[in-house]
Each structure stands twice: as C-alpha cells, then as structure tokens.
SEZA-155218 format. One line per field, with one value per atom (N, C-alpha, C, O): x, y, z; atom name; residue in three letters. Coordinates in steps of 0.001 Angstrom, whole numbers, always signed. Layout:
SEZA-155218
px: X; ...
py: Y; ...
pz: Z; ...
atome: CA; ...
residu: Ala; ...
end
This chain:
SEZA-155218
px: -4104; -5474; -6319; -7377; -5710; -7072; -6717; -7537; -5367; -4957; -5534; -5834; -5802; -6465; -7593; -8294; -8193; -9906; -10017; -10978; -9617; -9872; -9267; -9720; -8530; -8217; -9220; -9712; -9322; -10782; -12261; -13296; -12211; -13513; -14317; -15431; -13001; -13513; -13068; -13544; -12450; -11564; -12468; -13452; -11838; -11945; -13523; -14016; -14384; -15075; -16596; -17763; -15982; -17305; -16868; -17755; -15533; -15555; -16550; -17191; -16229; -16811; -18429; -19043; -18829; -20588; -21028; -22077; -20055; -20020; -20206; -21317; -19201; -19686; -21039; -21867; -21154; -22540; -23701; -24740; -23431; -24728; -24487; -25037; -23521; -23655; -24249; -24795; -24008; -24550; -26247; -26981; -26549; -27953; -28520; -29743; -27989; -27944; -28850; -29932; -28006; -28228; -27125; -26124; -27354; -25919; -26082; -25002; -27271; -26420; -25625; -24662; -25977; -25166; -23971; -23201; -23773; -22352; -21869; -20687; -22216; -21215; -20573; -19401; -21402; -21510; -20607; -19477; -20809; -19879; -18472; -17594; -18085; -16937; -16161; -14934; -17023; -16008; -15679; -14527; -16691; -15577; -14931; -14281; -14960; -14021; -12464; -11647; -12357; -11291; -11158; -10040; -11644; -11372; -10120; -8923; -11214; -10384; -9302; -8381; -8920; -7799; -6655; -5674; -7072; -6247; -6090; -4922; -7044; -6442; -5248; -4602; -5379; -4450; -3304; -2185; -3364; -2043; -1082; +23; -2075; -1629; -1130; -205; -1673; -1046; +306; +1084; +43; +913; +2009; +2811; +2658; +3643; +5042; +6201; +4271; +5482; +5847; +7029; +5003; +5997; +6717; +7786; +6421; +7346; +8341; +8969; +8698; +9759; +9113; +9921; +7934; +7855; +7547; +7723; +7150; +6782; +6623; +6249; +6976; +7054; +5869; +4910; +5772; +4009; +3914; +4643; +2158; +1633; +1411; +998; +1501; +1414; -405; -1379; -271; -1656; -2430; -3574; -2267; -2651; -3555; -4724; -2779; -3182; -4310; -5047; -4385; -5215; -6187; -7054; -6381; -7533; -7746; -8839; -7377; -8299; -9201; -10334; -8175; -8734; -9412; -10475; -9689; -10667; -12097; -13195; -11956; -12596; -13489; -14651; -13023; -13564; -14357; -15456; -13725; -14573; -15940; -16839; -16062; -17027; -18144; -19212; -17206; -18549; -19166; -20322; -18132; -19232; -19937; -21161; -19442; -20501; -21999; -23101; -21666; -23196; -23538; -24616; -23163; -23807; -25154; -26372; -24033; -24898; -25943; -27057; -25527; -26499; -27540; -28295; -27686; -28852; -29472; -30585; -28820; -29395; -30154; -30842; -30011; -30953; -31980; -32532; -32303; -33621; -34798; -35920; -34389; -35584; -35423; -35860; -34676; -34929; -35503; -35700; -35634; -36468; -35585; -34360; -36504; -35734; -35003; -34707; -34474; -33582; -32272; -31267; -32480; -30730; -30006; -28810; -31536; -31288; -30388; -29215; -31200; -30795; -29187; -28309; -28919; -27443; -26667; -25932; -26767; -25751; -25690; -24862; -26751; -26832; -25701; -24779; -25990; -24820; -23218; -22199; -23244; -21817; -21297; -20131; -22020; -22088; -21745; -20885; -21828; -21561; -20199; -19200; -20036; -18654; -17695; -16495; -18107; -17257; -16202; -14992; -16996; -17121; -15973; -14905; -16558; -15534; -14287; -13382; -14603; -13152; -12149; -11104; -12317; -11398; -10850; -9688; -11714; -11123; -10048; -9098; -10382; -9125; -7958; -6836; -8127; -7235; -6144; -5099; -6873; -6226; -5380; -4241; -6106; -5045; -3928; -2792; -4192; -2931; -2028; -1018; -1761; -842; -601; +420; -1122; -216; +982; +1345
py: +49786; +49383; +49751; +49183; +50865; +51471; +50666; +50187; +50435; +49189; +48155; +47709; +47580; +45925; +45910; +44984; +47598; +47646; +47868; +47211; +48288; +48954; +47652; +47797; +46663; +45628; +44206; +43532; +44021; +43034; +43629; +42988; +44595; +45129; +45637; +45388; +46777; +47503; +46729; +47017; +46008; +45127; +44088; +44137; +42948; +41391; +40914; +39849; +42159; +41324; +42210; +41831; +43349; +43955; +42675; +42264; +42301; +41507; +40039; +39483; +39766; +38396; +38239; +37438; +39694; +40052; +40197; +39693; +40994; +40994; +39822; +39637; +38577; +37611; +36816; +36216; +36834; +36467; +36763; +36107; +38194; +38889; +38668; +39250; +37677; +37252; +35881; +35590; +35169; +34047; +34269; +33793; +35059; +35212; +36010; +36109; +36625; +37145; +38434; +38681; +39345; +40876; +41526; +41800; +41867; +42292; +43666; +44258; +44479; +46078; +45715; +46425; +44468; +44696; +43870; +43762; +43140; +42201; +43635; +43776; +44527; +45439; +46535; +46682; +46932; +47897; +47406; +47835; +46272; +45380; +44943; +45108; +44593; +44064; +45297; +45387; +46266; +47842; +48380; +48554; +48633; +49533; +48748; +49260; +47116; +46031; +46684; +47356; +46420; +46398; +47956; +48034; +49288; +50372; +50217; +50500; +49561; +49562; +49137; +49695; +48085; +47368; +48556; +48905; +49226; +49958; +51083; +51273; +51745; +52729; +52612; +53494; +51170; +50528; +50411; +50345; +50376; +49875; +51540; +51851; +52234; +53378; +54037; +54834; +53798; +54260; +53694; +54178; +52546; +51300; +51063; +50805; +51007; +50808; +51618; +51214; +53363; +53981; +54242; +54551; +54185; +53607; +52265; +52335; +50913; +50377; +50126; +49071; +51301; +51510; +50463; +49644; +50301; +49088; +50047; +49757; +51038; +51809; +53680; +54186; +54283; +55944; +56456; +55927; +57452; +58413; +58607; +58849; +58246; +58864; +60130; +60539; +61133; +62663; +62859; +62321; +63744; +64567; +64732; +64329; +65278; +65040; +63957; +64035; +62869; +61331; +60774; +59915; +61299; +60874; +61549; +60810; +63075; +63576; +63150; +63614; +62558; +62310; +60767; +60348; +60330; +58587; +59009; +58698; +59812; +60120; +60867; +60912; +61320; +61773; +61084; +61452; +60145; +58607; +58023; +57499; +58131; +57347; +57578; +56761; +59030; +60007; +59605; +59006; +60404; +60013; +58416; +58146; +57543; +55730; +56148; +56121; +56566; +56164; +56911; +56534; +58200; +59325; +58531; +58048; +58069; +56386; +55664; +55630; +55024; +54059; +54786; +54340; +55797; +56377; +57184; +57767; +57297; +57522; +56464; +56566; +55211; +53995; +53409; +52389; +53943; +53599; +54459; +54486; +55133; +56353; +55187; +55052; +54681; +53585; +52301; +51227; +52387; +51084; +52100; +53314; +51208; +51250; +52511; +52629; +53358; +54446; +54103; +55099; +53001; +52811; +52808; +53454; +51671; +51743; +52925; +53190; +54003; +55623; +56039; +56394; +55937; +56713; +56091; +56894; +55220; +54577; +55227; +56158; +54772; +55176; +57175; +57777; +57823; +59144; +59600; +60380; +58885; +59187; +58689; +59358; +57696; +57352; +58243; +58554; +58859; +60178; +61078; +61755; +61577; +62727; +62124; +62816; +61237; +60310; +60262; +60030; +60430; +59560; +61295; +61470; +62005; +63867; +64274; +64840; +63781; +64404; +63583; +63998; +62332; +61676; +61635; +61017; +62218; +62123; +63614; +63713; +64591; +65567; +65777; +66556; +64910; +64686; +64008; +64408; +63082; +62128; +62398; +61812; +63711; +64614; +65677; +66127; +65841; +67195; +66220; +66652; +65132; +64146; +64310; +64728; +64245; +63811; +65294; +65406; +66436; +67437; +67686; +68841
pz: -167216; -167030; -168258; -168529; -169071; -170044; -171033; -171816; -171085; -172365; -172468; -173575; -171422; -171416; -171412; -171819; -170652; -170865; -172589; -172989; -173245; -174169; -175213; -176349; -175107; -176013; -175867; -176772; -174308; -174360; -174056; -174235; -173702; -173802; -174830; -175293; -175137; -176983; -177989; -179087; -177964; -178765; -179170; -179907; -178418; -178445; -178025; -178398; -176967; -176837; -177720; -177818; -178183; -179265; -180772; -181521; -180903; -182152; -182264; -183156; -180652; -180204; -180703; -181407; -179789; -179893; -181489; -181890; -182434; -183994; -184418; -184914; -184392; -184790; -183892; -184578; -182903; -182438; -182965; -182892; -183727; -184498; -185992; -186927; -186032; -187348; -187802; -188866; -186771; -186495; -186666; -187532; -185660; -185873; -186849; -186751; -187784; -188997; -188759; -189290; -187648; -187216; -187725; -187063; -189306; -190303; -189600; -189576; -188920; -188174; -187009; -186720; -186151; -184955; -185016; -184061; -186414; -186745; -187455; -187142; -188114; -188793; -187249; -186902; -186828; -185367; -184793; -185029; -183783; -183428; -184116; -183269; -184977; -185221; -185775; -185735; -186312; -186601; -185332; -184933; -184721; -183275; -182485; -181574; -182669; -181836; -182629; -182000; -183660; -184469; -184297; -183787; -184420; -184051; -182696; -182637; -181608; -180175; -180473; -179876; -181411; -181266; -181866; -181209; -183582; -184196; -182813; -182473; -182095; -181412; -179827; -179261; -179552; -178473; -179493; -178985; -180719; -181338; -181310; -180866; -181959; -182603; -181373; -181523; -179974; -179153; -178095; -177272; -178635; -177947; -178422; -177524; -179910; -180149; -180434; -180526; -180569; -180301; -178875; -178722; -177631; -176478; -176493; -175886; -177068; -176753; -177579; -177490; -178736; -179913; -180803; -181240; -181152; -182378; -183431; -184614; -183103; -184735; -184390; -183331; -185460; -184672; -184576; -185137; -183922; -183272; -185082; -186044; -184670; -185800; -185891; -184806; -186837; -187577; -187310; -187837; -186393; -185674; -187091; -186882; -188864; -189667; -190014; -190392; -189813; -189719; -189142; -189628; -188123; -186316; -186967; -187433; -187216; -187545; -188635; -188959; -189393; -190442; -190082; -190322; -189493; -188779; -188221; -188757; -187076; -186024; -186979; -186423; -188173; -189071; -189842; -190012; -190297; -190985; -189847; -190031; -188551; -187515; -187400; -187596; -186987; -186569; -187597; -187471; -189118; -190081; -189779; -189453; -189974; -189843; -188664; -188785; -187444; -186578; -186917; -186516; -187862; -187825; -188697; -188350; -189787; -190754; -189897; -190073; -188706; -187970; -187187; -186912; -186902; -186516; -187108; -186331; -188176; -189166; -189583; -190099; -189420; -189754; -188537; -188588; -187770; -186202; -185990; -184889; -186837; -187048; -187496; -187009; -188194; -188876; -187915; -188329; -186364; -185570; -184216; -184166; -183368; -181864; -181211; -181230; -180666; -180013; -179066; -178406; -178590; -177085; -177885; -177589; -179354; -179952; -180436; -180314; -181367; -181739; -180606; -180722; -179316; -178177; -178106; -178420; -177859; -177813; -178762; -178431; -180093; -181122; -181241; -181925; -180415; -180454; -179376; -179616; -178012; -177370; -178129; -177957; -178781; -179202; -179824; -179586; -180756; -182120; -180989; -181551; -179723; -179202; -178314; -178509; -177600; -176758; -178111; -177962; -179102; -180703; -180786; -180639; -180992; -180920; -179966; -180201; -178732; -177779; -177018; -176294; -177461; -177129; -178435; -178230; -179785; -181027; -180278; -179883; -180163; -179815; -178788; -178853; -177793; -176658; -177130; -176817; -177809; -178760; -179787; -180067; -180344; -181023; -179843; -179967; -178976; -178255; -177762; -177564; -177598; -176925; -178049; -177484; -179273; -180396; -180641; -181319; -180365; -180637; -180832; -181057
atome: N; CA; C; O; N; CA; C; O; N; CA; C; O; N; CA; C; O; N; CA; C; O; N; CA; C; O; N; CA; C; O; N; CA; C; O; N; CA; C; O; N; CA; C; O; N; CA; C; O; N; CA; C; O; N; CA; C; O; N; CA; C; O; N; CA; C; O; N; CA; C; O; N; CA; C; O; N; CA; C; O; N; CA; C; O; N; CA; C; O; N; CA; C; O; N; CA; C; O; N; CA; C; O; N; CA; C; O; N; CA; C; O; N; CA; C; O; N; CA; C; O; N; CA; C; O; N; CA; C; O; N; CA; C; O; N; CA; C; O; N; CA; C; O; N; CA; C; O; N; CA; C; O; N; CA; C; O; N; CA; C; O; N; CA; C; O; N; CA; C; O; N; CA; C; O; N; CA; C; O; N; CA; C; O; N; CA; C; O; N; CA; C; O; N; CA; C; O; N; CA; C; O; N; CA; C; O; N; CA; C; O; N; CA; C; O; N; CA; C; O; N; CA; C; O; N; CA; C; O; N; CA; C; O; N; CA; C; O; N; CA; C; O; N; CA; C; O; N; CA; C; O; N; CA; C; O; N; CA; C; O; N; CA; C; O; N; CA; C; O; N; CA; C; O; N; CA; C; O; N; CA; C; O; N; CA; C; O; N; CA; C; O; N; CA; C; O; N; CA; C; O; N; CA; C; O; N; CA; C; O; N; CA; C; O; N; CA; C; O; N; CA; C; O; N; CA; C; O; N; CA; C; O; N; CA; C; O; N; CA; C; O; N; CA; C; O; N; CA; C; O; N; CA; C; O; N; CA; C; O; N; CA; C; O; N; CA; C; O; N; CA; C; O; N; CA; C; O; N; CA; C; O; N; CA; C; O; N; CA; C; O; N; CA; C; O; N; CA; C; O; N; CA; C; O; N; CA; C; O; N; CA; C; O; N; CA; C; O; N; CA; C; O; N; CA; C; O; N; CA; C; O; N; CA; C; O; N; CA; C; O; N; CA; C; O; N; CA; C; O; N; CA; C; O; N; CA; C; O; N; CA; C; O; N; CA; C; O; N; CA; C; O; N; CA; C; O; N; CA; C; O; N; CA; C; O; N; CA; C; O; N; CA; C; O; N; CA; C; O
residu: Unk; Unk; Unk; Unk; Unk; Unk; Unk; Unk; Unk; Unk; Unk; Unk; Unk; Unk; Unk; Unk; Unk; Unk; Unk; Unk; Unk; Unk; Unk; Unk; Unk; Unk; Unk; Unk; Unk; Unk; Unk; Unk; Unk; Unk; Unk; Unk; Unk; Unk; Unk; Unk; Unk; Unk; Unk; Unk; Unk; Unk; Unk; Unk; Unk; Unk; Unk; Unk; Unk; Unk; Unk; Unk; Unk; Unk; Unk; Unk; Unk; Unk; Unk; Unk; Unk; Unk; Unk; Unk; Unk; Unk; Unk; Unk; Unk; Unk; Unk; Unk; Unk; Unk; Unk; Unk; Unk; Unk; Unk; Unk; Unk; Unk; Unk; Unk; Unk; Unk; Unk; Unk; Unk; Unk; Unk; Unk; Unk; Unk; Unk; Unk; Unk; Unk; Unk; Unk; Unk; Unk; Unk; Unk; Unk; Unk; Unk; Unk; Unk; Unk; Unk; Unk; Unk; Unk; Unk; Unk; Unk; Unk; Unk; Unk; Unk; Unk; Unk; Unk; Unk; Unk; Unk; Unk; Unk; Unk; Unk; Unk; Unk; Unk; Unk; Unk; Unk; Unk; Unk; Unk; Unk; Unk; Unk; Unk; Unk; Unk; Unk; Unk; Unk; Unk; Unk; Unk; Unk; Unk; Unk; Unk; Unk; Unk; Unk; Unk; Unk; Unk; Unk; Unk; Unk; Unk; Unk; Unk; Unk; Unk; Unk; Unk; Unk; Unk; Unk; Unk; Unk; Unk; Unk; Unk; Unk; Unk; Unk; Unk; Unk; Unk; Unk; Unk; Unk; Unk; Unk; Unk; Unk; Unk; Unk; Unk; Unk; Unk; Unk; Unk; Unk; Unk; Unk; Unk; Unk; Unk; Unk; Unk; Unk; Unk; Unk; Unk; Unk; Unk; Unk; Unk; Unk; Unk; Unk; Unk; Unk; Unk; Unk; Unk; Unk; Unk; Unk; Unk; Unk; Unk; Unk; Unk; Unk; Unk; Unk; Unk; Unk; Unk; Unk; Unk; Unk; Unk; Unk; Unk; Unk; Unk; Unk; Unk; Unk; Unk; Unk; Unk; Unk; Unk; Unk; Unk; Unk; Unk; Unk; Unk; Unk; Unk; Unk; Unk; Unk; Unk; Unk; Unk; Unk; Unk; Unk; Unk; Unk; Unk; Unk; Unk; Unk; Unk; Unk; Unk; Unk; Unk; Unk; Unk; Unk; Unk; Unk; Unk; Unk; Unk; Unk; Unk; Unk; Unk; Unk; Unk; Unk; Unk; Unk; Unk; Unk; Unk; Unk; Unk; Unk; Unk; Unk; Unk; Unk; Unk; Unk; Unk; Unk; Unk; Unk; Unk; Unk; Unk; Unk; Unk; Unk; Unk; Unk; Unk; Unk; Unk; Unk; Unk; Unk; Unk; Unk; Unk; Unk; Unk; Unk; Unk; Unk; Unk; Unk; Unk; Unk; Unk; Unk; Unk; Unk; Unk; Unk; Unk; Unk; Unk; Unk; Unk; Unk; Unk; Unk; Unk; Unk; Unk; Unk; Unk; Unk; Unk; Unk; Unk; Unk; Unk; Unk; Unk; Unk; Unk; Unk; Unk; Unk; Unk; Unk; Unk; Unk; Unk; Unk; Unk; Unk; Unk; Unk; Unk; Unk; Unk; Unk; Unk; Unk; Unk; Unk; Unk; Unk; Unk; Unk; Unk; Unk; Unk; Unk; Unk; Unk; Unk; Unk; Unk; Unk; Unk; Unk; Unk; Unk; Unk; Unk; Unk; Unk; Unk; Unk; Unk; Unk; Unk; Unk; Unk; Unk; Unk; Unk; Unk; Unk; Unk; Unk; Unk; Unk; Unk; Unk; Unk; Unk; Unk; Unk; Unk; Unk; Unk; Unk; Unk
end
C-alpha cells in the first residue's frame, strides 16, 4: 500500500501538479512539485529493488548523505517561502520538520 501511495501520490501525481505549475508559469511550485515527485519515485526505487533482486541495498553512508541533500533543498524552499504568503511558509515549515524526522527513520531502517 505505501508503495503505490508513495509512487502515484508522491510520485506521479506531485510531477503531474509540477508540470501544471509550469504551464501557468509558477517556476516555485513547478520546481517544488516536480523535485519531491521524482524524490518519491528515487525513494520507492531505492527501496524497491533490492527486495525484488534488481539491484543491492544501498550503504547507510549513501542514504545519509541523499537524505542530506534532501533536507538542505527543502530548508532552500523553505527560506524561499519567507518572502511568500504565510499559509505556504507554514506548509514548507512543516515539510522542513516531516523532511527531519522521516530521513531519520529512513536512515534507522538501512542500518
């Protein structure tokens, strides 16, 4: 179930909304959007294919540093929502703290 939530939900359908906000030429919510779509997808992969033998567990080294790179873009976007409407601040502030504590779980999984 978290696979398919997490491939059309975080996935396919934040990429969908990315290009929608590109269309209307909202370059923060086409960049926002189509990075954590494609995030969802790399993290269903990274977790998906060494169960079904397509490729070996990635090195906990690795993860934290990916989960590292993440964190920082999202505190990016979220310094960049200081200069927009406090409801999106408020959004991307919780992500910056969900971003925090689900790498951390993510990481204790790959131990």
């Amino acid at each position: 179930m978290l696979v398919g939530m997490a491939l059309f939900l975080g996935g396919a359908g934040q990429i969908i909304a990315g290009l929608l906000s590109y269309k209307n030429k909202n370059t923060f919510g086409f960049t926002s959007y189509t990075m954590f779509g494609l995030y969802w997808l790399v993290v269903v992969t990274l977790n998906l294919f060494p169960v079904l033998n397509l490729a070996a567990s990635s090195e906990t080294l690795f993860m934290g540093f990916y989960f590292l790179l993440w964190t920082a873009f999202t505190v990016a976007l979220f310094i960049r929502t200081l200069k927009m409407d406090k409801f999106t601040s408020f959004i991307f502030g919780t992500v910056v703290i969900l971003s925090v504590l689900s790498h951390y779980i993510l990481l204790l999984k790959f131990k």
